[in-house]
SENU-299515 format. One record per residue (C-alpha): residue number from 1; chain; x, y, z. Coordinates in Angstrom, 3 decimals, decimal comma, m for minus. Layout:
<NUM; 'A'; <X; Y; Z>>;
...
//
This chain:
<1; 'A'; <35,297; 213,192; 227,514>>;
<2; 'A'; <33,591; 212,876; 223,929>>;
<3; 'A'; <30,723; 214,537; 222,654>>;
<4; 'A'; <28,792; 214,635; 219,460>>;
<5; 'A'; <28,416; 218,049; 217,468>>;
<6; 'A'; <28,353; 219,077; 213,557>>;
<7; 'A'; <31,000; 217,714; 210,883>>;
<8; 'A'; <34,044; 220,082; 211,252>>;
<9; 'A'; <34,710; 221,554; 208,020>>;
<10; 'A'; <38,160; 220,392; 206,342>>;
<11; 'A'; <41,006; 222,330; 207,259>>;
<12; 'A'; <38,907; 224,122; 209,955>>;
<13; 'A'; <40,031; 224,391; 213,785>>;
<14; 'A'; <39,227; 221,479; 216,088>>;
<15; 'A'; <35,789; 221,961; 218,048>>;
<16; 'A'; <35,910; 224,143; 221,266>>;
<17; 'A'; <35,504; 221,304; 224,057>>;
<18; 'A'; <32,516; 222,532; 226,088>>;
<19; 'A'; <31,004; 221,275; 229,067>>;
<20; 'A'; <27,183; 222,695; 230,503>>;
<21; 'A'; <27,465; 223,411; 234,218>>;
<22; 'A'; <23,595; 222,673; 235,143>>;
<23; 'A'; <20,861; 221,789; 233,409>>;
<24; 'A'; <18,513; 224,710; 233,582>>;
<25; 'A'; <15,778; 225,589; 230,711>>;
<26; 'A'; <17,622; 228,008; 228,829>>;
<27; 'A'; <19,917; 224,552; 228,193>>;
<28; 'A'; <18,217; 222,086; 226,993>>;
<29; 'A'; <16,302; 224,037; 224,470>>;
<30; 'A'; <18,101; 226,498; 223,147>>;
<31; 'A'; <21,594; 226,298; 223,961>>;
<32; 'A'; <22,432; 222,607; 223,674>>;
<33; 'A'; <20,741; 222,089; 220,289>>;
<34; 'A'; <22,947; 225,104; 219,177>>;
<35; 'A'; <26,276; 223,603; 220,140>>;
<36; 'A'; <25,124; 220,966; 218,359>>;
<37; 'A'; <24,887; 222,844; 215,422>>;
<38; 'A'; <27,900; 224,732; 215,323>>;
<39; 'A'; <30,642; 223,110; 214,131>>;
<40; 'A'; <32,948; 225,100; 215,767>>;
<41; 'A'; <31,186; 223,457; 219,119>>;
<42; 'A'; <31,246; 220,029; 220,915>>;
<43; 'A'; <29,204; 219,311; 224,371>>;
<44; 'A'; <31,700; 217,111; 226,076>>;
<45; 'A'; <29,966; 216,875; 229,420>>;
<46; 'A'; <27,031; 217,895; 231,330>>;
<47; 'A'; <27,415; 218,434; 234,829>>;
<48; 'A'; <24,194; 218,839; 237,438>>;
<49; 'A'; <24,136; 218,280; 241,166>>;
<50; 'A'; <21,436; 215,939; 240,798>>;
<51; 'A'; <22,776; 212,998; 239,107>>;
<52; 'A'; <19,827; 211,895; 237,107>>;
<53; 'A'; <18,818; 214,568; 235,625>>;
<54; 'A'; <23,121; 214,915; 234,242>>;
<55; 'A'; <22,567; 211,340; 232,779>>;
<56; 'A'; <19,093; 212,214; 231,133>>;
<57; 'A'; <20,330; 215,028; 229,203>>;
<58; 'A'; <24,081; 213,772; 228,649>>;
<59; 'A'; <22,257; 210,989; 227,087>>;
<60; 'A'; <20,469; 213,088; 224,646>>;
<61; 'A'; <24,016; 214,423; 223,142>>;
<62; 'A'; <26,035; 211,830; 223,372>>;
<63; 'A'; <28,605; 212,990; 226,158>>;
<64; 'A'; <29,408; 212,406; 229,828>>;
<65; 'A'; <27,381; 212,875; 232,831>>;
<66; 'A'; <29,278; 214,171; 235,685>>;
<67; 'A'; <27,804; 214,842; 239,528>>;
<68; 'A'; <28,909; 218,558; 240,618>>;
<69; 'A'; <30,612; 221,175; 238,971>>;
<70; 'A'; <34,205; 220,810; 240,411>>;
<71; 'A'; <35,025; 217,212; 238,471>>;
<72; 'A'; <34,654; 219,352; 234,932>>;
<73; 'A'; <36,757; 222,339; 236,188>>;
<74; 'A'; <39,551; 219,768; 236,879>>;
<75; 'A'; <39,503; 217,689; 233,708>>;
<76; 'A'; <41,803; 219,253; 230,725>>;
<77; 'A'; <39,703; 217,637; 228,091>>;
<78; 'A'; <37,708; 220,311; 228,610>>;
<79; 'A'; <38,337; 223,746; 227,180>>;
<80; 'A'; <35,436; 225,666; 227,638>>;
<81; 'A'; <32,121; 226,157; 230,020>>;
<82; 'A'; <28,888; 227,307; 230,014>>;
<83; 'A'; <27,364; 228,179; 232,904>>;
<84; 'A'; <22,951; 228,393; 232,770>>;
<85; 'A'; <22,981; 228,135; 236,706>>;
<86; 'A'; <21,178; 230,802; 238,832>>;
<87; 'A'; <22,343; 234,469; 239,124>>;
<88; 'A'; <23,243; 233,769; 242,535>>;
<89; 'A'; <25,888; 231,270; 241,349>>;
<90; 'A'; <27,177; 232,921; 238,407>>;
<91; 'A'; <30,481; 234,640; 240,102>>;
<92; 'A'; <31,723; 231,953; 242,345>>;
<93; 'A'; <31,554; 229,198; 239,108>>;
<94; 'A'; <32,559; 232,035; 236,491>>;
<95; 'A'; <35,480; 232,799; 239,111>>;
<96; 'A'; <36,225; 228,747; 239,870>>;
<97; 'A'; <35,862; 228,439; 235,943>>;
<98; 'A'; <38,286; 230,979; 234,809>>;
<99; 'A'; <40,766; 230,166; 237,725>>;
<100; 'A'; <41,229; 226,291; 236,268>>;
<101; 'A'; <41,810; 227,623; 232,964>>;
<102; 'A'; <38,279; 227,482; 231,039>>;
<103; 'A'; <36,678; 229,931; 228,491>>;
<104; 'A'; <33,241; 231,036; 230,069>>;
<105; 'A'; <29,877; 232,057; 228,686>>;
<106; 'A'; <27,678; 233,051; 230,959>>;
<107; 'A'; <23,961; 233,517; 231,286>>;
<108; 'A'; <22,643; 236,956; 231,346>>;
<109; 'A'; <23,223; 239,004; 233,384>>;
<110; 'A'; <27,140; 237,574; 233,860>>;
<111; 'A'; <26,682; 239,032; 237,658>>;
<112; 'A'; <24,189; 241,979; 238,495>>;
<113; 'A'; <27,374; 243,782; 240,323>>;
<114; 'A'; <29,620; 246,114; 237,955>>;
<115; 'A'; <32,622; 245,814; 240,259>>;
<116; 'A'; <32,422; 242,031; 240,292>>;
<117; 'A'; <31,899; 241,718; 236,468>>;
<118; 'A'; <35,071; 244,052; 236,431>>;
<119; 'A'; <37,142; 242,221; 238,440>>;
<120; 'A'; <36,207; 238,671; 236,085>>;
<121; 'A'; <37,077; 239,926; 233,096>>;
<122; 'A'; <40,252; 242,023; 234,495>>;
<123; 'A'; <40,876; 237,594; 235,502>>;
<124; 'A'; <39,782; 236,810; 232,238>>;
<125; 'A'; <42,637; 238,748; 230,169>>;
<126; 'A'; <44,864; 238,317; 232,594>>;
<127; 'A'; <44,411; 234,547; 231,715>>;
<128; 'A'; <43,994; 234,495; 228,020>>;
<129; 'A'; <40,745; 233,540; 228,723>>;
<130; 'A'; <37,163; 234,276; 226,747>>;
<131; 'A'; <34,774; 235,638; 229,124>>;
<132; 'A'; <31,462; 236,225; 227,285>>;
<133; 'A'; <28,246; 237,263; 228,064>>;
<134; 'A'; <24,957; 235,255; 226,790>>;
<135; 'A'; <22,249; 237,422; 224,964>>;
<136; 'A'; <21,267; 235,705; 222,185>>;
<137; 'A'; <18,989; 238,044; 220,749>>;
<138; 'A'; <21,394; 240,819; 219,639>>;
<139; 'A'; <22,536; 237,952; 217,408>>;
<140; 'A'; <19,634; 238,059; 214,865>>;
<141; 'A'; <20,090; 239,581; 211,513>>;
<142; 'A'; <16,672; 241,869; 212,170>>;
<143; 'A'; <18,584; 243,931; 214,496>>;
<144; 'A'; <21,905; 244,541; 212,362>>;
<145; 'A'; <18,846; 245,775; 209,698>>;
<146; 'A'; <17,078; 248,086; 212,044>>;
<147; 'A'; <20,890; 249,844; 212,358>>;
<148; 'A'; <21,146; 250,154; 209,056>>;
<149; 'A'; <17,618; 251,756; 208,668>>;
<150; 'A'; <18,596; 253,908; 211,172>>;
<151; 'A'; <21,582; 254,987; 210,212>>;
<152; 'A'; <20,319; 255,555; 206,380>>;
<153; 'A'; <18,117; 258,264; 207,739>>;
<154; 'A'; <14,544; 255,995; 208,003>>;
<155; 'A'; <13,164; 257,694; 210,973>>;
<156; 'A'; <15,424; 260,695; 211,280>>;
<157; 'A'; <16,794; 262,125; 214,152>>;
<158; 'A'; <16,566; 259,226; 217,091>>;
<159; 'A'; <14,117; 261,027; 219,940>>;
<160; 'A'; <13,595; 258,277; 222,077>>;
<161; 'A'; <13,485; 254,712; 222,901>>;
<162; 'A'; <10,190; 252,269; 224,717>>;
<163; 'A'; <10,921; 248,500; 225,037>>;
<164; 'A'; <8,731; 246,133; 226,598>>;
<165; 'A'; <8,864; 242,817; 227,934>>;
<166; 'A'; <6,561; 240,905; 230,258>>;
<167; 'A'; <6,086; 237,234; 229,842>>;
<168; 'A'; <2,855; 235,267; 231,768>>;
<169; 'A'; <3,301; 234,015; 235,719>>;
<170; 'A'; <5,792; 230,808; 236,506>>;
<171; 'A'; <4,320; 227,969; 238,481>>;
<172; 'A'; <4,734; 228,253; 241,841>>;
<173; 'A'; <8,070; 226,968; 242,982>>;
<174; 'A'; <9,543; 228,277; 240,101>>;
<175; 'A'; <13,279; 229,846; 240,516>>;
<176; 'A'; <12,237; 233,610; 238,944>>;
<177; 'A'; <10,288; 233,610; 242,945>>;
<178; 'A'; <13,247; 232,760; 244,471>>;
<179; 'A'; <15,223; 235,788; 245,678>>;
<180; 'A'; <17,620; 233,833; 247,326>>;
<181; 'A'; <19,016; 232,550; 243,515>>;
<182; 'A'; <18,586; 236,030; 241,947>>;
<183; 'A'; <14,753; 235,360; 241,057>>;
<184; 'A'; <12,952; 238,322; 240,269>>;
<185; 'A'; <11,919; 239,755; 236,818>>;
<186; 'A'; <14,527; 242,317; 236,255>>;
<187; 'A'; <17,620; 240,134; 236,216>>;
<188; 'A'; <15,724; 237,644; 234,418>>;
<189; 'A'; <13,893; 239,639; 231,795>>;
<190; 'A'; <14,297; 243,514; 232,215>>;
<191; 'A'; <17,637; 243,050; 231,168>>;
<192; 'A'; <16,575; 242,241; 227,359>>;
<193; 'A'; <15,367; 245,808; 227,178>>;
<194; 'A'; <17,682; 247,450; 229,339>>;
<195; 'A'; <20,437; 245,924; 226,712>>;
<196; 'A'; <18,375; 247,176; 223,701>>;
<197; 'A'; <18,357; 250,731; 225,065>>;
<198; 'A'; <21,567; 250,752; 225,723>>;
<199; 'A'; <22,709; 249,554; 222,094>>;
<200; 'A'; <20,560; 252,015; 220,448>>;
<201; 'A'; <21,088; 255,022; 222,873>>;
<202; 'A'; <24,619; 254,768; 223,656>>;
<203; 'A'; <27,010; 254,270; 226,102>>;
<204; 'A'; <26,055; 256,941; 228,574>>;
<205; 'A'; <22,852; 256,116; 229,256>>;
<206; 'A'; <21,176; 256,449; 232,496>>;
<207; 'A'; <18,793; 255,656; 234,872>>;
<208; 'A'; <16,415; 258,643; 235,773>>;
<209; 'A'; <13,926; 256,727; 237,366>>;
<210; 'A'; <12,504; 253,151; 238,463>>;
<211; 'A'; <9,353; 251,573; 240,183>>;
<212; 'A'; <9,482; 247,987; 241,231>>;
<213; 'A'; <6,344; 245,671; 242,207>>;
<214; 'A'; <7,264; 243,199; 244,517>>;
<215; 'A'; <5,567; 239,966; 245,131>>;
<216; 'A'; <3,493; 239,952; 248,579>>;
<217; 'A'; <4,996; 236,389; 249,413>>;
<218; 'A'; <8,310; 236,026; 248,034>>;
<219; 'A'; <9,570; 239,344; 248,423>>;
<220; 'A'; <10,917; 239,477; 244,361>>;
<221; 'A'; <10,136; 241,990; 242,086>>;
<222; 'A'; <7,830; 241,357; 239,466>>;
<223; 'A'; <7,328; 244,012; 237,285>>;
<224; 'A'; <8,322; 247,237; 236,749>>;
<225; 'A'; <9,087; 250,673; 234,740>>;
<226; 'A'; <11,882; 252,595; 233,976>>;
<227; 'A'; <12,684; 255,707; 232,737>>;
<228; 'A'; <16,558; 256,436; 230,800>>;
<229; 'A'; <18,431; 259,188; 229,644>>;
<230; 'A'; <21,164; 260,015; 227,215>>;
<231; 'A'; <23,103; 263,006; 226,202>>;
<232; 'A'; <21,248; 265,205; 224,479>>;
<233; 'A'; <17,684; 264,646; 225,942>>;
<234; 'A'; <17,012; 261,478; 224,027>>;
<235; 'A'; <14,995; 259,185; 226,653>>;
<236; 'A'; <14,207; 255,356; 227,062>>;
<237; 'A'; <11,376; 254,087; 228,434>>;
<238; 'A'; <11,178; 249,927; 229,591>>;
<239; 'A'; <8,824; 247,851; 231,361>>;
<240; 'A'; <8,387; 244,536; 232,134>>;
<241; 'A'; <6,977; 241,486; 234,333>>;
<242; 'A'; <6,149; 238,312; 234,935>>;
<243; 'A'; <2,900; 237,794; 236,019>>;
<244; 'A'; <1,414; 239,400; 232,323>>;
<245; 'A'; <0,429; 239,038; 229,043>>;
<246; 'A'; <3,207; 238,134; 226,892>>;
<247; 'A'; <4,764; 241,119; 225,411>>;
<248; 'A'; <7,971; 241,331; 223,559>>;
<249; 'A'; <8,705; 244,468; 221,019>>;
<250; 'A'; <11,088; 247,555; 221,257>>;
<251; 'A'; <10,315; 250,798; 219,267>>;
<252; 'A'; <12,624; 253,786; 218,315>>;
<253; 'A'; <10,785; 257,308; 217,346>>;
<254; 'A'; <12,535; 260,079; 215,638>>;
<255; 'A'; <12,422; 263,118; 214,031>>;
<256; 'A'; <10,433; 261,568; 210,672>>;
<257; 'A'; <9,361; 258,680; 211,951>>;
<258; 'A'; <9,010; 255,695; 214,402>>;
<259; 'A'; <10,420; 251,919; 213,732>>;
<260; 'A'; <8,795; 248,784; 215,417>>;
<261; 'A'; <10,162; 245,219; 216,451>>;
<262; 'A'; <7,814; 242,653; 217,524>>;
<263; 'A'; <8,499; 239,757; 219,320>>;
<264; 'A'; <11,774; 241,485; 219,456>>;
<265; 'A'; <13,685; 239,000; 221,699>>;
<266; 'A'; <12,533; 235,418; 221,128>>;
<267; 'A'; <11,393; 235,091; 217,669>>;
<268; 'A'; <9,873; 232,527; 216,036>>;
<269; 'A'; <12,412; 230,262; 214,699>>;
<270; 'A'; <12,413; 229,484; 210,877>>;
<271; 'A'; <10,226; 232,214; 210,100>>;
<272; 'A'; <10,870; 235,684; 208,642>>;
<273; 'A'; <10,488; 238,457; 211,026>>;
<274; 'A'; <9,175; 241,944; 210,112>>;
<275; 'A'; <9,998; 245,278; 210,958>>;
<276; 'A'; <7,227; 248,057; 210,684>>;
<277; 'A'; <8,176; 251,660; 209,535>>;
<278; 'A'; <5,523; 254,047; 209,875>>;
<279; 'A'; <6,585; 257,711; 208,087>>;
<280; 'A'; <4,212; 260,764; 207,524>>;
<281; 'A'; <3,989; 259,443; 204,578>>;
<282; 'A'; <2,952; 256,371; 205,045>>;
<283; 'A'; <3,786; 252,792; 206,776>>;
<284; 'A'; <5,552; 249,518; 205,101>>;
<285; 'A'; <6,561; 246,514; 206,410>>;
<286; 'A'; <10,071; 245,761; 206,159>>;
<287; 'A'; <10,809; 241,533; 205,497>>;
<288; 'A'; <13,992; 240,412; 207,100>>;
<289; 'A'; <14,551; 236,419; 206,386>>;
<290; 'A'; <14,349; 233,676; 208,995>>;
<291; 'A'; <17,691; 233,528; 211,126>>;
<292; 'A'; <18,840; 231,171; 214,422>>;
<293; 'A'; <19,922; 233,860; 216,745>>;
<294; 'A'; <20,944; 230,471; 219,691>>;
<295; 'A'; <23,287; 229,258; 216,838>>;
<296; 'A'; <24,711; 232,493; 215,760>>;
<297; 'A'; <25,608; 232,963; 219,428>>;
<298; 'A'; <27,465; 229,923; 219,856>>;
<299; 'A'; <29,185; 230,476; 216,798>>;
<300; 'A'; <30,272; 234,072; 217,842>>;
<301; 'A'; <31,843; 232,188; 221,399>>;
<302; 'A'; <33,739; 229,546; 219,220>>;
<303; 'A'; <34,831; 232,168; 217,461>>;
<304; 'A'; <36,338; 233,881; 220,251>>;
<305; 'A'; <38,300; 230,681; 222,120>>;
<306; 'A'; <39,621; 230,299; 218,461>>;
<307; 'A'; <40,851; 233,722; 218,256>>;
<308; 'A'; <38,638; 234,484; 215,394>>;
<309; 'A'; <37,165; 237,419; 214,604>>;
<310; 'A'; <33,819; 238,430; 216,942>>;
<311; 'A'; <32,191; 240,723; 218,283>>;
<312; 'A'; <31,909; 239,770; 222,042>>;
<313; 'A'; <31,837; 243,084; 224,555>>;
<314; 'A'; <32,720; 243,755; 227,731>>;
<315; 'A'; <31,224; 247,112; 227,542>>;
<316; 'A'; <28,079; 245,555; 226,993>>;
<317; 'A'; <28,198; 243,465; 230,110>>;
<318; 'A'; <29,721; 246,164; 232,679>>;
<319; 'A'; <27,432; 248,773; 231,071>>;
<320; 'A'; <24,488; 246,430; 232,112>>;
<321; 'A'; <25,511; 245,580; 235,896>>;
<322; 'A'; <26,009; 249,127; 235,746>>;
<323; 'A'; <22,155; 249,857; 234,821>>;
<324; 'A'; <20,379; 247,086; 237,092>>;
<325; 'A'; <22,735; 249,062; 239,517>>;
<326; 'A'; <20,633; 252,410; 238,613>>;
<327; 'A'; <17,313; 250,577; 238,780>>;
<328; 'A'; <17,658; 249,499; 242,146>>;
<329; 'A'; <19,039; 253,077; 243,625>>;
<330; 'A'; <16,781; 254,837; 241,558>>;
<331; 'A'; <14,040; 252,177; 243,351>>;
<332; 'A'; <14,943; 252,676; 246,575>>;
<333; 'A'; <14,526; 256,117; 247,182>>;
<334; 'A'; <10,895; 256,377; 245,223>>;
<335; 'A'; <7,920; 256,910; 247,321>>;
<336; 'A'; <6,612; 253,771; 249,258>>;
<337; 'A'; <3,119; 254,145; 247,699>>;
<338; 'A'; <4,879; 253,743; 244,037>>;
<339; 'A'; <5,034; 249,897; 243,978>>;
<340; 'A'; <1,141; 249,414; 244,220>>;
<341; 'A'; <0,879; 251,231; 240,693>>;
<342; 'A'; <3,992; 250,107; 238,659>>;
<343; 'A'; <3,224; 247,491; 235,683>>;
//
């Protein structure tokens, strides 16, 4: 299988051989035009179970179309997968993946079940295999600059933690109402803030509390709150939907002062982002330059088949499974009435 992708520089490593299991959204505009970028990258084959759609956006990259997932599993030409199919799907192809030999990134969340997202990575090193997780955002230099604000003192002692996320309704028929595929607006975007709170908080956070609204028809939730913990008393707050106005910002509020992100997970590309400081003293505006967070990524998964340095965690991922975990339990035993008030 051949694919196109950037000029490899000279003397650099050959081009991680990936193919795209499915040909979801999240594919064909971010992810694919970032392999293409990275030269570290090169789309060899996109698979889909519908046949026409594989050949429509094969065609676009210059690789091979293939019918069904199993054909790229079998073919060593490929090295690596990545797999944009729906939650529902993620173990069983993660699991098929890793068991014919392929490096895996997987959409977020990998799988919404601790103990299974244990037991693939537990296959993954037993393998020599890269098992990786796909938030993009994390990847944006904005963020690394908000930890360095923090830790230079900028706001003080950390108190607490609110992220939000809610993003308009999907047309009807779209997958997010389909429980049966892992619709639902917490696996699909609670999990942006959840991962936020966790990175700033610490590994021990936990769920103290959780109210889910659930769609009258489709049974999925679609909106939500919840409420965190850490050691020490330092609390998170999230919420999120999808039937809302768009909303996507995280904010951290200490001892001297509070720190803003807007837009905080999907950024507009090519333009610099902003972070907003706002001390007794006074407010400024903090100018971080444009990055590609998609590209960055990729590059960070190359990195990792190559046996580069990255920073790719498995703590993230189990630590997350572990939280959706918390939501639900902390879901189920909250009063019925709670789910006609939630966001």
């Amino acid at each position: 299988m051949n694919g196109r992708s950037a000029v490899t520089p000279p003397g650099g490593p050959e081009p991680v051989r990936i193919a795209v299991l499915g040909c979801a959204d999240i594919a064909r505009r971010r992810m694919l035009p970032a392999f293409a970028a990275d030269p570290g990258s090169r789309v060899v084959a996109v698979a889909s179970r519908d046949a026409s759609k594989a050949r429509d956006l094969a065609g676009r990259y210059g690789c091979e179309p293939v019918t069904g997932y199993a054909q790229v599993l079998a073919d060593p030409g490929v090295e690596a997968v990545y797999v944009p199919l729906p939650v529902s799907l993620h173990a069983e192809w993660i699991e098929r993946a890793l068991r014919a030999g392929k490096h895996v990134l997987g959409e977020k969340p990998l799988t919404p079940d601790a103990g299974v997202t244990q037991r693939l990575f537990a296959l993954a090193r037993s393998r020599g295999l890269v098992l990786a997780e796909n938030f993009m955002w994390p990847y944006h230099r904005r963020h690394r600059r908000v930890r360095e604000l923090l830790a230079d003192g900028a706001i003080g002692e950390l108190r607490g933690f609110t992220g939000e996320f809610t993003i308009p309704a999907p047309p009807p028929g779209n997958i997010r109402y389909r429980p049966e595929l892992g619709g639902g607006a917490l696996l699909d975007i609670a999990v942006h803030p959840l991962l936020a709170a966790w990175l700033h908080l610490g590994p021990e956070l936990e769920v103290r509390g959780a109210r889910l609204r659930r769609h009258p028809v489709h049974g999925v939730d679609t909106g939500g709150a919840v409420l965190l913990s850490a050691p020490g008393g330092t609390t998170a707050q999230v919420v999120f939907g999808m039937e809302h106005a768009y909303r996507s910002a995280y904010e951290l509020c200490g001892s001297e002062g509070r720190l803003r992100v807007e837009r905080a997970y999907a950024p507009a590309a090519g333009h610099p982002t902003v972070i907003r400081l706002e001390r007794p003293n006074g407010s400024q505006e903090v100018t971080v330059e444009s990055d590609d967070q998609y590209l960055n990524a990729v590059r960070a998964f190359s990195l990792a088949v190559r046996n580069a340095p990255n920073d790719l965690r498995e703590d993230q991922s189990l630590a997350l499974a572990r939280l959706l975990a918390g939501v639900h339990a902390a879901d189920a035993t909250a009063p019925a009435t709670a789910s006609a008030t939630t966001p």
